[in-house]
MDTraj code that builds the backbone (N, CA, C; nanometers):
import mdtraj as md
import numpy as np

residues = "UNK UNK UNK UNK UNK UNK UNK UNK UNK UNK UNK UNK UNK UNK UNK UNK UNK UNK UNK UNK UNK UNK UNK UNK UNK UNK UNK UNK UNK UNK UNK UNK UNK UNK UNK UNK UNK UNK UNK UNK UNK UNK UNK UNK UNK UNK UNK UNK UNK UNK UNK UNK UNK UNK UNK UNK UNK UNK UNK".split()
xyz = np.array([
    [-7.9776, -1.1172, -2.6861],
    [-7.9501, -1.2208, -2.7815],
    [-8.0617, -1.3248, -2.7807],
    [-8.1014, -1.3369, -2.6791],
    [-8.2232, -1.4324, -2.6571],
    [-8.3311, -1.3874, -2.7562],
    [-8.3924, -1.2588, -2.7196],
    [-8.5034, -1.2301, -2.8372],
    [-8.4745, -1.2174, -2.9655],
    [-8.3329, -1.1806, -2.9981],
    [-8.3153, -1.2008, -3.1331],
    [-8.3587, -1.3591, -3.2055],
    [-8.2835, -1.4440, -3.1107],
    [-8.3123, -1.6077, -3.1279],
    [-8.4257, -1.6544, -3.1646],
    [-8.5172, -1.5480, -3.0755],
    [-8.6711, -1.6196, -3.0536],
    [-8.7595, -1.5403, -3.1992],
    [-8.6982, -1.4352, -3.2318],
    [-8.7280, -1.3450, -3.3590],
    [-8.7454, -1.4351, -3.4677],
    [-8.5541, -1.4816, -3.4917],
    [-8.5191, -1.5476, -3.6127],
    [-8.5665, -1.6864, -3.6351],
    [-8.6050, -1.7614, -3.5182],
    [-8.6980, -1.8381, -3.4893],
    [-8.8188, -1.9005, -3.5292],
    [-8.9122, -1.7636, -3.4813],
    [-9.0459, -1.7602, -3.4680],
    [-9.0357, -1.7361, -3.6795],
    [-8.9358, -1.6606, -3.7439],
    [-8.9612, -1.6385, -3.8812],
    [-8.9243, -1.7465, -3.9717],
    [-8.8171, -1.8316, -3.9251],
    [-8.7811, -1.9385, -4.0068],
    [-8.8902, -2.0354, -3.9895],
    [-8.9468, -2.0593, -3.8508],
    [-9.0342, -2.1447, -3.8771],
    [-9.1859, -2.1265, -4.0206],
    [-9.1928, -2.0398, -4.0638],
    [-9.2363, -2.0095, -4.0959],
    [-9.2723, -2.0723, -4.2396],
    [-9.0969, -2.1183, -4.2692],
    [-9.1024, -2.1546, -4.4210],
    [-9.0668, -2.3184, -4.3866],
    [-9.0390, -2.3539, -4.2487],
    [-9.0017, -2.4831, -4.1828],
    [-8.9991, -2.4845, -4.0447],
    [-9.1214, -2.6281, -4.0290],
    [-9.1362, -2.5787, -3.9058],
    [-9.0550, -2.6860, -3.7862],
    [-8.9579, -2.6907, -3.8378],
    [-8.8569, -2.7115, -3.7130],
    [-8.7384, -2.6583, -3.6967],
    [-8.7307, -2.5129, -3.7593],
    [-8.6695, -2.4148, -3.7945],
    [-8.5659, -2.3665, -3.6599],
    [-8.4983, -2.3690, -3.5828],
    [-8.4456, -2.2711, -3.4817],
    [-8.2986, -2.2339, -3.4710],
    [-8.3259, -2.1137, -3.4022],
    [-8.1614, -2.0063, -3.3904],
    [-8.1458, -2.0223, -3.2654],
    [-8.0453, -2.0355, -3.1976],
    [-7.9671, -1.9907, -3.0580],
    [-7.8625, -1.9389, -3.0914],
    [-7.8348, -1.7598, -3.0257],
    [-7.7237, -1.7005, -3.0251],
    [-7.6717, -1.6771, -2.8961],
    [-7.5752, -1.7343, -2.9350],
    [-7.4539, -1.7024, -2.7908],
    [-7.3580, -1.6186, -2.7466],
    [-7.3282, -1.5528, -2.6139],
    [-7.2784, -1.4416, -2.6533],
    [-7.0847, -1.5414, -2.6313],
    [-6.9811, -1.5016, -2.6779],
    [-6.8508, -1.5246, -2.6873],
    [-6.7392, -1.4236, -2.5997],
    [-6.6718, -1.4907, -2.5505],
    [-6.5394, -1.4027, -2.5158],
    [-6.4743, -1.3370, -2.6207],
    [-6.4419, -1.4544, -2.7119],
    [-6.3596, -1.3958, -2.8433],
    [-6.3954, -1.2361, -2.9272],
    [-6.3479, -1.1789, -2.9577],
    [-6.3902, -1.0724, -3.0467],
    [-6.3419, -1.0794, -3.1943],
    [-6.4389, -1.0675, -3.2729],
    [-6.3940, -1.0593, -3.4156],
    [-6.3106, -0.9468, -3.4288],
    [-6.2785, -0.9439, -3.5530],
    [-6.1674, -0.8503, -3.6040],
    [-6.2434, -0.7245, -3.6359],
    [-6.2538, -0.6257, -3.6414],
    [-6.3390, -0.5315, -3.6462],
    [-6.3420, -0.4794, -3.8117],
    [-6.2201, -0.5242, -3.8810],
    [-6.1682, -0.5179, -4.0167],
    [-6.2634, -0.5816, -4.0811],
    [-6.2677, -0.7285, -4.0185],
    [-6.3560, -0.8159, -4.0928],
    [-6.5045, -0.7601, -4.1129],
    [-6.5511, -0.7774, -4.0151],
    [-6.6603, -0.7215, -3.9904],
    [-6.6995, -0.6217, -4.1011],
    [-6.6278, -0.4724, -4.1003],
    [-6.6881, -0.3548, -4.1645],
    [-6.6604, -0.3968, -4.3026],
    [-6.5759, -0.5076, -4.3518],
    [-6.5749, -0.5488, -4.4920],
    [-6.7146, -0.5791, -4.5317],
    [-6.7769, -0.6910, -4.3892],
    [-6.8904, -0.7621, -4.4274],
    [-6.9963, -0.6787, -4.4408],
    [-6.9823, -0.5543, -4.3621],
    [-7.0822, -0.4550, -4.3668],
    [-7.1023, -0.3764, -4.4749],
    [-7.0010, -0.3569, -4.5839],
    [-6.9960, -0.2759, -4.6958],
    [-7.0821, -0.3674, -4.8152],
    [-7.0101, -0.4765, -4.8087],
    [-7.0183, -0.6158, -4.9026],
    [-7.1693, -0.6258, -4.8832],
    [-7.2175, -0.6618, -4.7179],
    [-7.3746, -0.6562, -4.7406],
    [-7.4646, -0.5011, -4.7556],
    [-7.4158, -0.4418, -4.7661],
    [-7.4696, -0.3162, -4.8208],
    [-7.4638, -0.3158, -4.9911],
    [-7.3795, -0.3543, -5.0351],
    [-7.3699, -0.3170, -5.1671],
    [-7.4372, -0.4622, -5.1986],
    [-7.4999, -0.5700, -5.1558],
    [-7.5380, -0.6742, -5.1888],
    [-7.4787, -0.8158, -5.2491],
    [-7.3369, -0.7491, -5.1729],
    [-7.1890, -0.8720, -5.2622],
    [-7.1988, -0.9811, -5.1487],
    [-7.2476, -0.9860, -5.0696],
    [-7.2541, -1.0984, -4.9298],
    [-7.3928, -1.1187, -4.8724],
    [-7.3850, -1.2643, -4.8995],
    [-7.5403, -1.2947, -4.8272],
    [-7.5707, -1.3183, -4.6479],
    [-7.6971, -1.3326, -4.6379],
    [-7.6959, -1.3959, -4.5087],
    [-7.6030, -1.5222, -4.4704],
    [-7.6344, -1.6024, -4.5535],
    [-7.5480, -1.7293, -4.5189],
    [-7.4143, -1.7011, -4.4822],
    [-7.3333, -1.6411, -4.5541],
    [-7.1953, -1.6106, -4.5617],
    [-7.1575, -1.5786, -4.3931],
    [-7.2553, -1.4284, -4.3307],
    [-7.2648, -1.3334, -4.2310],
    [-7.2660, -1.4897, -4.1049],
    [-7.3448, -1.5551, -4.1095],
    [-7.3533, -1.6564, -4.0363],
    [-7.2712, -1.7454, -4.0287],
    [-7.1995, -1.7647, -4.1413],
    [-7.0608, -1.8876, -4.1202],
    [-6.9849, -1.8271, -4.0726],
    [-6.9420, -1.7250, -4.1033],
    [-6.8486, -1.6129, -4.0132],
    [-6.8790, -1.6213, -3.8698],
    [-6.9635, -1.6295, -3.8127],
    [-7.0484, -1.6019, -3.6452],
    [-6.9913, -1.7133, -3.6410],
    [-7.0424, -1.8325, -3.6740],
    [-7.0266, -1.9561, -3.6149],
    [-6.8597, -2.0192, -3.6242],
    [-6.8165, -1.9227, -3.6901],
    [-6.6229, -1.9891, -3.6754],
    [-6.6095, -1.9374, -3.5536],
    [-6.6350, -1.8390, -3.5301],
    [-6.5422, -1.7417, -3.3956],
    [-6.5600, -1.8215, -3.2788],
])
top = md.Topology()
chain = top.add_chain()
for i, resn in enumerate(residues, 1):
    res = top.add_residue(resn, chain, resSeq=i)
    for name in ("N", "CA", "C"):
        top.add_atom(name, md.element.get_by_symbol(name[0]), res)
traj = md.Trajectory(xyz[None], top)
């Protein structure tokens, strides 16, 4: 999770440069329902990044 951080990071700064991600790992587990919705939805292009991320950050 760390290098992902330092990934999404190193790319946002890119367009702003005080740009940063920290991902944490959680006890909680999402719903696995939810999830493969979000996975279809962002496949077919009905759900953005933003969306995928407000989701992370409720749990």
């Amino acid at each position: 999770m760390s290098q992902l951080s330092n990934e999404l990071s190193r790319v946002g700064k890119i367009y702003k440069s005080e740009f940063s991600v920290k991902i944490l790992g959680t006890d909680e587990l999402p719903s696995v329902a939810h999830l493969n919705e979000l996975e279809m939805r962002l496949a077919r292009e009905d759900v953005g990044f933003n969306e995928i991320i407000e989701y992370c950050y409720k749990r």
